[in-house]
PAMAR-68208 format. One line per 3 residues: number of its first residue (from 1); their letters; for each residue x, y, z of C-alpha. Coordinates in steps of 0.001 Angstrom, whole numbers, plus 524288, in hexadecimal, padded with zeros to 5 digits. Layout:
N
NUM	a	X,Y,Z ~ ...
***
This chain:
421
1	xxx	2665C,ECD63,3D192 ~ 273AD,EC746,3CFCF ~ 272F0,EBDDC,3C36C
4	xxx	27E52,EB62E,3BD78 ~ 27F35,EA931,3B3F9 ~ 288AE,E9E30,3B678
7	xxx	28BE0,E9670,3A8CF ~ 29434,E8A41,3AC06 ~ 295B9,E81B7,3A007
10	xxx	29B28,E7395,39F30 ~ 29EFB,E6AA7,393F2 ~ 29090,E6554,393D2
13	xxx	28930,E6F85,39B83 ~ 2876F,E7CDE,39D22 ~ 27F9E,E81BB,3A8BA
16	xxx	27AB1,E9088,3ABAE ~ 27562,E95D7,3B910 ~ 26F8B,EA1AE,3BB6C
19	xxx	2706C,EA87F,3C8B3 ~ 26930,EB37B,3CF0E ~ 26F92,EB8BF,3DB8E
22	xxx	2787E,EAAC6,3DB26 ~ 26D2E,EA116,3DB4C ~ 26D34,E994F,3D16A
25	xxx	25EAD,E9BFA,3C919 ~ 260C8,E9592,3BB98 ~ 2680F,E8B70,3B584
28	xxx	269E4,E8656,3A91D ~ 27073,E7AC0,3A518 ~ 274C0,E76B9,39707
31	xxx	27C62,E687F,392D2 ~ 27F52,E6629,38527 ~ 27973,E5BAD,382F2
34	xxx	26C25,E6113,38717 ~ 26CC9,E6F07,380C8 ~ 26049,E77E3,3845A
37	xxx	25613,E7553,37953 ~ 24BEA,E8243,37D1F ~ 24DCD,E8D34,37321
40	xxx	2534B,E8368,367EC ~ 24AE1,E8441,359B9 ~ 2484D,E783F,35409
43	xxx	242E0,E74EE,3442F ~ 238ED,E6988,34ADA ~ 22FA4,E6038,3433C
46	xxx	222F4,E5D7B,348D6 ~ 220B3,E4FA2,34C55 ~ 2136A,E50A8,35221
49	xxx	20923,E57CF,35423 ~ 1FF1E,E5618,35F38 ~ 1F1F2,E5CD8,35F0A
52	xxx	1EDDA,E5697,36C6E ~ 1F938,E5D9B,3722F ~ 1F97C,E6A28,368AD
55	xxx	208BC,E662E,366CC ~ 211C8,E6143,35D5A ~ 21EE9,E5931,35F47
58	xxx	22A90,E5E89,357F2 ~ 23740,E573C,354BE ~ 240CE,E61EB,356C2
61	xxx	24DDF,E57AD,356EA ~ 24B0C,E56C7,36545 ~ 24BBC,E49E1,36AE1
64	xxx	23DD2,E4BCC,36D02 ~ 23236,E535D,36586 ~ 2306A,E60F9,36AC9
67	xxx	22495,E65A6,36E4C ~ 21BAE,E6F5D,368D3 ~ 20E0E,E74A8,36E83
70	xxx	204C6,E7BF3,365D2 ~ 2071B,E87AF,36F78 ~ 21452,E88DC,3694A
73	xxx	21222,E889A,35CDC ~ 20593,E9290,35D4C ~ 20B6D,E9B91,364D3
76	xxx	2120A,E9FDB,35838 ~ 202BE,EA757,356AB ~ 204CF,EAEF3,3646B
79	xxx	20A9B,EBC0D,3699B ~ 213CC,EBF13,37444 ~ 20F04,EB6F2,38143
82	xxx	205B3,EAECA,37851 ~ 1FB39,EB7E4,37598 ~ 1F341,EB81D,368AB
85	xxx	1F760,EBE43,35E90 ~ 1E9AC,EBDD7,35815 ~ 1E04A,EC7FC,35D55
88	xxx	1D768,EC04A,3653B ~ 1DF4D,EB69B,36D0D ~ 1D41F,EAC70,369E8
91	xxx	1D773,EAA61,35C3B ~ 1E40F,EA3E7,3620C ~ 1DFD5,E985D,361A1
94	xxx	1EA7F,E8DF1,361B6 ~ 1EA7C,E8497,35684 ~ 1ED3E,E75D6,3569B
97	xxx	1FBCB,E7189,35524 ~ 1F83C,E6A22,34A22 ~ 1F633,E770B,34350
100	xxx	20124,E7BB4,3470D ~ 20E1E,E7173,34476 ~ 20B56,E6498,33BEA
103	xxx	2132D,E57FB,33CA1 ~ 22117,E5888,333C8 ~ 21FDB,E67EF,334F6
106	xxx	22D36,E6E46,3385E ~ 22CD4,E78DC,343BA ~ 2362B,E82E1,34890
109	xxx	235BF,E8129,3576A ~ 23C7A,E86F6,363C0 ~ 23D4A,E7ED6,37087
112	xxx	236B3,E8484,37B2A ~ 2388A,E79E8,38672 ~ 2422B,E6FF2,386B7
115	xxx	23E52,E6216,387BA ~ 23A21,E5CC7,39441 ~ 23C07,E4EA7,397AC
118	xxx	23334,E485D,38E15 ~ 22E5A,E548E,388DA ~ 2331E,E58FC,37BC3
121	xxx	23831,E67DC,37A3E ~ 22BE3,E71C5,37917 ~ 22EBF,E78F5,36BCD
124	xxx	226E5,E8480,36511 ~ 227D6,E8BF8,35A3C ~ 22837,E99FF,35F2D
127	xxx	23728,E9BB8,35F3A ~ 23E2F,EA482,366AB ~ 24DBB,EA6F1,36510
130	xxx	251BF,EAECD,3714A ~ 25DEA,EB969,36F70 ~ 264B0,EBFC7,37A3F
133	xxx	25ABA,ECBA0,37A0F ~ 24D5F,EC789,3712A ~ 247A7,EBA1D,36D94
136	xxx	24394,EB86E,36027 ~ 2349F,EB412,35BF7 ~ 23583,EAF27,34F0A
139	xxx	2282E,EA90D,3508A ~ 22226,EB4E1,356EF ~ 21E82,EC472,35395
142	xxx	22022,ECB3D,3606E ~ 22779,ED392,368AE ~ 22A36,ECF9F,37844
145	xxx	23258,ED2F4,383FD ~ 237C7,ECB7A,38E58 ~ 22EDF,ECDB6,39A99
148	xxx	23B8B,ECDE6,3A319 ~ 23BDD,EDCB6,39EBF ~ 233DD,EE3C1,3A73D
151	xxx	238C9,EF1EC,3A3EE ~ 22E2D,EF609,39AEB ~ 23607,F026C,39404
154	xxx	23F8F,EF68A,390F1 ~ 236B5,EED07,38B54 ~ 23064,EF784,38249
157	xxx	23E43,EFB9C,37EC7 ~ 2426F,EECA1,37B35 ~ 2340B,EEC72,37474
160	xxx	235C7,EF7AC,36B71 ~ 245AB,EEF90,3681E ~ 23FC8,EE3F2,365AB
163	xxx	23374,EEA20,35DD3 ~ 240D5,EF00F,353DE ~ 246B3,EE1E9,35432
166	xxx	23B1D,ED6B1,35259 ~ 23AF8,ED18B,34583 ~ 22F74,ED1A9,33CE6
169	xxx	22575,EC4A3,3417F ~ 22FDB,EC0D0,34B21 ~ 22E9D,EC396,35AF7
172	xxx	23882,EC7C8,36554 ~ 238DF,EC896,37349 ~ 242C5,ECFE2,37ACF
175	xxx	24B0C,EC801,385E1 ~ 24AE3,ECE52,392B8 ~ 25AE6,ECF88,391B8
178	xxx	257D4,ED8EE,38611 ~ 25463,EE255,3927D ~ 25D61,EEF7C,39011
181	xxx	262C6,EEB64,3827C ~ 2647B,EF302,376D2 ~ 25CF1,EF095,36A84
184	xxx	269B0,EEE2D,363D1 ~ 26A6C,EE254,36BDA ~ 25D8F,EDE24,36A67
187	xxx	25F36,EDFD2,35A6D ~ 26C41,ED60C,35A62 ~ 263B4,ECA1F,36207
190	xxx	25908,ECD3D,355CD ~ 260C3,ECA12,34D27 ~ 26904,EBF29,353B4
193	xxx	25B3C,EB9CE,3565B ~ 25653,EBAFA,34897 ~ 261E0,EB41B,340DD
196	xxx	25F6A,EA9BB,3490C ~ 251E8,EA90F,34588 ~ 2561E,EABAB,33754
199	xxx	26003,E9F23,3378B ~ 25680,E96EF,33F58 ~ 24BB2,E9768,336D8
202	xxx	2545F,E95BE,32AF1 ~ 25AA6,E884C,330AB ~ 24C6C,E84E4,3317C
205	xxx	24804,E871F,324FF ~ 251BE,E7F7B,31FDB ~ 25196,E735B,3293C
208	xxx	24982,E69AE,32D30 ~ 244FE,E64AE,33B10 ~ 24693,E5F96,344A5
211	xxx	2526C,E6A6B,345E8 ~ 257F1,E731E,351E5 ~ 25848,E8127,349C7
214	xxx	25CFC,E88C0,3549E ~ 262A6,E8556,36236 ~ 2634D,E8DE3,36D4D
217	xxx	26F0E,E9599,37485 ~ 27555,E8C8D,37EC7 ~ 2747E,E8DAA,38C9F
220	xxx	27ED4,E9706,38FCE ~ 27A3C,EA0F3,3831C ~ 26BC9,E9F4B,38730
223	xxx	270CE,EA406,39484 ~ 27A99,EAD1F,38E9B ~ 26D8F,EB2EF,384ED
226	xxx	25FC2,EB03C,3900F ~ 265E1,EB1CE,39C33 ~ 27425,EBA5C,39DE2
229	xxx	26E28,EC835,39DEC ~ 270FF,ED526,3A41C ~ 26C9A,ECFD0,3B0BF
232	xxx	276DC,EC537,3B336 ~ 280F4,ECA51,3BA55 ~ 28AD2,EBFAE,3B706
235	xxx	28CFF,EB4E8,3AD2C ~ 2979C,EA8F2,3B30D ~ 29CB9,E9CC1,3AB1B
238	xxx	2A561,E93EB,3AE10 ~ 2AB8A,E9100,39E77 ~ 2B412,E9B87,39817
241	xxx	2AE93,E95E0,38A76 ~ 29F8D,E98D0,38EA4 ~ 2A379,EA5C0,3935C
244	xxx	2A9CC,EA9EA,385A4 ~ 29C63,EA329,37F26 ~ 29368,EAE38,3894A
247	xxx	29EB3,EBA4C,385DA ~ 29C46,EB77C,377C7 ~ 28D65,EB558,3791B
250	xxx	28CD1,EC38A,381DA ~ 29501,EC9AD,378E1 ~ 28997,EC820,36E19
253	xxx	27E4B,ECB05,376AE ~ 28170,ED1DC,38190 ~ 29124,ED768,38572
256	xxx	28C91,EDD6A,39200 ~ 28A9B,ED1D5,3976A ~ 29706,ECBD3,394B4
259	xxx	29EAC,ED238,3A032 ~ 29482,ECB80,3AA57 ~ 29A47,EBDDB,3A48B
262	xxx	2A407,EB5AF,3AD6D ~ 2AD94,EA9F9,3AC92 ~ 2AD5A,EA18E,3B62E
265	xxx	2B989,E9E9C,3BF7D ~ 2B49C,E8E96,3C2CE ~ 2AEEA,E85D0,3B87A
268	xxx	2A4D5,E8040,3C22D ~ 29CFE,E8DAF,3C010 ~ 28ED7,E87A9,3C6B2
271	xxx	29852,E826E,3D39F ~ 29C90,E90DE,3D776 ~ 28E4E,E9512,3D697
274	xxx	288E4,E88D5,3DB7B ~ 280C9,E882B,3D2C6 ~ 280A5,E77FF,3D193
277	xxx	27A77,E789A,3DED4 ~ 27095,E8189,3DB84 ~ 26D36,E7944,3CF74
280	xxx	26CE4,E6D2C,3D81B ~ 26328,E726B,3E2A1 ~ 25A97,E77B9,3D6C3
283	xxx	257C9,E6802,3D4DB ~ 25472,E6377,3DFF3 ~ 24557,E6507,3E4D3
286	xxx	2457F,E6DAD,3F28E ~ 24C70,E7BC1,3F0EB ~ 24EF5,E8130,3FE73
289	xxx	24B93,E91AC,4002C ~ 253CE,E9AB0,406EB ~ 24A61,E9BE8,41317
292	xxx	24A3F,E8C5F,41540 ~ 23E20,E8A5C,40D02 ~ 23EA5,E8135,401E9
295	xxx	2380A,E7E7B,3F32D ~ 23572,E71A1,3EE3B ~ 23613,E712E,3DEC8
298	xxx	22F0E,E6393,3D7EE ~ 2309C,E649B,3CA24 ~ 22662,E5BFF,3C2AE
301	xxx	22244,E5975,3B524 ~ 216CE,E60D5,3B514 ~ 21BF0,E6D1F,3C016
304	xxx	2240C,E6F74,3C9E4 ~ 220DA,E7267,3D7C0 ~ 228E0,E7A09,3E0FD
307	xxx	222F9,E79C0,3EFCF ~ 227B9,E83B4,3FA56 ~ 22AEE,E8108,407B1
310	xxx	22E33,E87AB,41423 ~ 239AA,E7CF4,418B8 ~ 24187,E8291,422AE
313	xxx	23CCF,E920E,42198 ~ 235CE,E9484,42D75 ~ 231F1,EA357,42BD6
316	xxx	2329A,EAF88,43539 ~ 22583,EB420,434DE ~ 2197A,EAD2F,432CF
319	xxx	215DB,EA102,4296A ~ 210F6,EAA65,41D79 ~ 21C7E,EB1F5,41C5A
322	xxx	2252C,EA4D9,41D29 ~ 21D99,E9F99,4134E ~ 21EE7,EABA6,40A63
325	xxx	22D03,EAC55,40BFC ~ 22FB4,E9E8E,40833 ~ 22573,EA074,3FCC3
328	xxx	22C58,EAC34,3F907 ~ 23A31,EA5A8,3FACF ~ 23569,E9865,3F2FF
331	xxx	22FF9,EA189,3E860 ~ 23E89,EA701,3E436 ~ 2460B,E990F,3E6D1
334	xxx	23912,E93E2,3DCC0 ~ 23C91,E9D8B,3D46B ~ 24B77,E9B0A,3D310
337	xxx	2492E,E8DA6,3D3C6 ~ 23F13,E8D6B,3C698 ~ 2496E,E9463,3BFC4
340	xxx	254F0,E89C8,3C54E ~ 24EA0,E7E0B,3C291 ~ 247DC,E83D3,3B4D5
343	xxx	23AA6,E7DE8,3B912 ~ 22F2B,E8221,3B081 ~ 220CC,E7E52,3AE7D
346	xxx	21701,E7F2C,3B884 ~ 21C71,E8145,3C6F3 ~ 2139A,E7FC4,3D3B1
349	xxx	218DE,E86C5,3DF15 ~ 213D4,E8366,3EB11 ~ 217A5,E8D70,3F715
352	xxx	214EC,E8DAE,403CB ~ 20586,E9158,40446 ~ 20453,E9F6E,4079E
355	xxx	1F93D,EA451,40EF9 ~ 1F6A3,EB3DE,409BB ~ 1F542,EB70F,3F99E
358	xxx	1FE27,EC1BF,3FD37 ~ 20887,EB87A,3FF56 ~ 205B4,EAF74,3F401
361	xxx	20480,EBD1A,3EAF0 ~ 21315,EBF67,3EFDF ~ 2182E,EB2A1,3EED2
364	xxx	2139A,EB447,3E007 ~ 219F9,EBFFC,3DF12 ~ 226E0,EBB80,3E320
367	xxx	22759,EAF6A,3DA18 ~ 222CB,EB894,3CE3E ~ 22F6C,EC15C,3D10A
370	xxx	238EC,EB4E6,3D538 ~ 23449,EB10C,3C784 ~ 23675,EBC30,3BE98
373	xxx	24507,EB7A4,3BFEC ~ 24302,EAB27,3B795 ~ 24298,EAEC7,3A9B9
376	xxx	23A0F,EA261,3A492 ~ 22DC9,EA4B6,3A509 ~ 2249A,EA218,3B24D
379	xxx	2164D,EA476,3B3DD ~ 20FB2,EA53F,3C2CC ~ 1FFC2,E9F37,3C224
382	xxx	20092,EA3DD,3D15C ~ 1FC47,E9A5F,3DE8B ~ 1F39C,E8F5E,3DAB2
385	xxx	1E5E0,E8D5D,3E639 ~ 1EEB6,E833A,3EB9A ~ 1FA34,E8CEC,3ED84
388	xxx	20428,E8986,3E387 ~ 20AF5,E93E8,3DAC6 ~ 20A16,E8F7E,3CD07
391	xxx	212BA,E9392,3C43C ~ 21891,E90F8,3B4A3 ~ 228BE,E9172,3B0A2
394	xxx	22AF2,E8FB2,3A35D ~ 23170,E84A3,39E25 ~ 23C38,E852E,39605
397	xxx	24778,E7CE5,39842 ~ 247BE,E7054,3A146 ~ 249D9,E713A,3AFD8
400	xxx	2559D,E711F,3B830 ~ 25273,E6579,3BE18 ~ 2502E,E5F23,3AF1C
403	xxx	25CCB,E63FC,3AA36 ~ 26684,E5E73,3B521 ~ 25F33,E51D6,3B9BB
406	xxx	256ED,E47C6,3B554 ~ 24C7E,E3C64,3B981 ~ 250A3,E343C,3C2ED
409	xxx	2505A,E25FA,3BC3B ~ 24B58,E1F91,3CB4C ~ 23EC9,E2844,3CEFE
412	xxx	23B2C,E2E46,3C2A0 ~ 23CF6,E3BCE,3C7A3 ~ 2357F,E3A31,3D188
415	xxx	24063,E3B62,3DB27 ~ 23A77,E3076,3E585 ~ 23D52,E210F,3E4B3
418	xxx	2353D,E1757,3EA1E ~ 236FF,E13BB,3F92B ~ 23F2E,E08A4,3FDA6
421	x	233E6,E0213,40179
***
């Protein structure tokens, strides 16, 4: 598959699309004012703490308190995947927050989710500083690897690297663009991950809260470090200055990618790809297919709901293999789409009702491999008695639709007015 990354940065705004075959699958946008906040490390203060809700509010210099569930503070006690790390899995018994944090303690905390309308951020306190090829644990004592490597000779080989390189009472989990490197390589984003640890925890012994301790790459290193790998083809941007800021990046971390890294020859960088077209049809509600079917996406506060139609595809055979085609068709534009617009939480799919389990056990299969693609995490429940496909995308940043618009002032959002009568 054909991969490449467009990076067109303005005076205010930088903006990042990813495309697969030249359709445009993920985008990220980034304006100064309104800098990313997941990833950061904050010295908080708690303000409150809630039994009733097993949380506690934390004044992290935010405009508002972050948020932090009990779940996030005792997983600290768990293994890999939140197992036990007792021997019977009973004697995990979760405690009450108010044994936990107290009112006026200070707390070293990592954002998780960025805040949501009038949500606060989601913080915990199981930190993780990524690196190009390993993410650093300092709050956990265990050894994993990213599930995106499916070569099991290779996973045992990184296993036995990272076994030589974790630090004593201090986890590590190998990125799946450590895939084919050498242990030297892995050994240099150690200890670039460790002084970082060293000097954060330093400043925070020696400061008081509320205080940002560490802030994350920007958008074009976090793209640069999580994204540009062996399997991107090409790299474009449209500023010579951004381009000497990736050669000097690559020439740390990784020089054979340097060659795959291109200037520009127009400024307008997203107009030759047409991309701002793509980026303007991922907003609006109705996404026509290929075969003249269409998907209807309703984001919501509590889910979103995509429905599948037929439209205008009429079929050559008979009505179940229509209907399976169009499924099958919806189930990759879904997928793209999910990773476009960013949506996470719950997501009800409603297609076209199939009559034979074979053909519902295929459709399944299908959106399982159309999703493998999307590197946040997605979890299928399967096709609810009513027919819907259920399914979970985590949720990390905000949406697409959250980052470039906002409530209409007239309707409320609710995109209808009242009748002239």
């Amino acid at each position: 598959m054909y991969r490449e990354i467009l990076i067109q940065a303005a005076e205010e705004e930088t903006k990042v699309a990813v495309l697969e075959e030249g359709q445009l699958v993920e985008i990220y946008v980034e304006r100064e004012p309104d800098q990313r906040l997941v990833g950061n490390i904050y010295k908080g203060v708690v303000k409150n703490v809630l039994p009733g809700m097993q949380a506690a509010f934390v004044d992290i210099g935010l405009e508002k308190n972050a948020f932090l569930y009990v779940e996030d503070v005792w997983t600290n006690l768990l293994g890999p995947g939140g197992e036990s790390r007792t021997e019977h899995p009973a004697e995990a018994i979760r405690p009450n927050i108010r044994d936990l944090v107290k009112e006026g303690q200070e707390l070293v905390v990592q954002i998780a989710k960025e805040p949501v309308g009038t949500k606060g951020a989601r913080i915990t306190t199981n930190l993780a500083l990524p690196g190009r090829y390993l993410v650093l644990l300092p709050m956990a004592d265990y050894i994993g690897i990213s599930r995106r490597i499916t070569d099991e000779a290779e996973r045992e080989r990184l296993k036995d690297i990272a076994e030589q390189l974790k630090p004593e009472k201090i986890g590590l989990i190998v990125r799946t663009v450590a895939e084919g490197a050498c242990p030297e390589a892995l050994g240099q984003d150690r200890q670039k991950l460790l002084k970082m640890w060293e000097r954060l925890m330093l400043r925070a012994e020696n400061t008081s809260g509320p205080l940002l301790l560490h802030q994350d790459l920007g958008l074009v290193q976090r793209v640069l470090r999580d994204v540009f790998s062996g399997d991107i083809q090409k790299l474009s941007v449209n500023a010579r200055s951004v381009m000497a800021m990736i050669i000097d990046y690559l020439d740390i971390v990784d020089e054979s990618l340097k060659n795959r890294v291109f200037l520009s020859d127009t400024a307008k960088l997203f107009a030759k790809y047409a991309v701002e077209q793509e980026i303007a049809q991922a907003l609006k509600r109705k996404v026509w297919l290929k075969n003249g079917g269409y998907i209807v996406i309703d984001e919501t506060e509590a889910l979103t709901a995509i429905d599948v139609n037929t439209g205008k595809f009429i079929g050559s055979k008979d009505l179940a293999d229509t209907v399976l085609k169009t499924n099958c068709e919806a189930v990759r534009e879904i997928a793209r789409q999910l990773r476009l617009r960013n949506i996470g939480g719950i997501i009800i799919i409603d297609f076209i009702d199939m009559d034979t389990e074979n053909d519902r056990q295929k459709l399944l299969a299908v959106l399982e491999e159309e999703l493998k693609k999307d590197k946040v995490k997605t979890h299928i429940l399967g096709i609810t008695s009513l027919g819907f496909v259920e399914m979970t995308r985590k949720k990390v940043r905000q949406s697409l639709s959250s980052t470039l618009e906002k409530c209409c002032p007239y309707c409320g959002g609710k995109g209808r007015v009242l009748s002239e009568q």
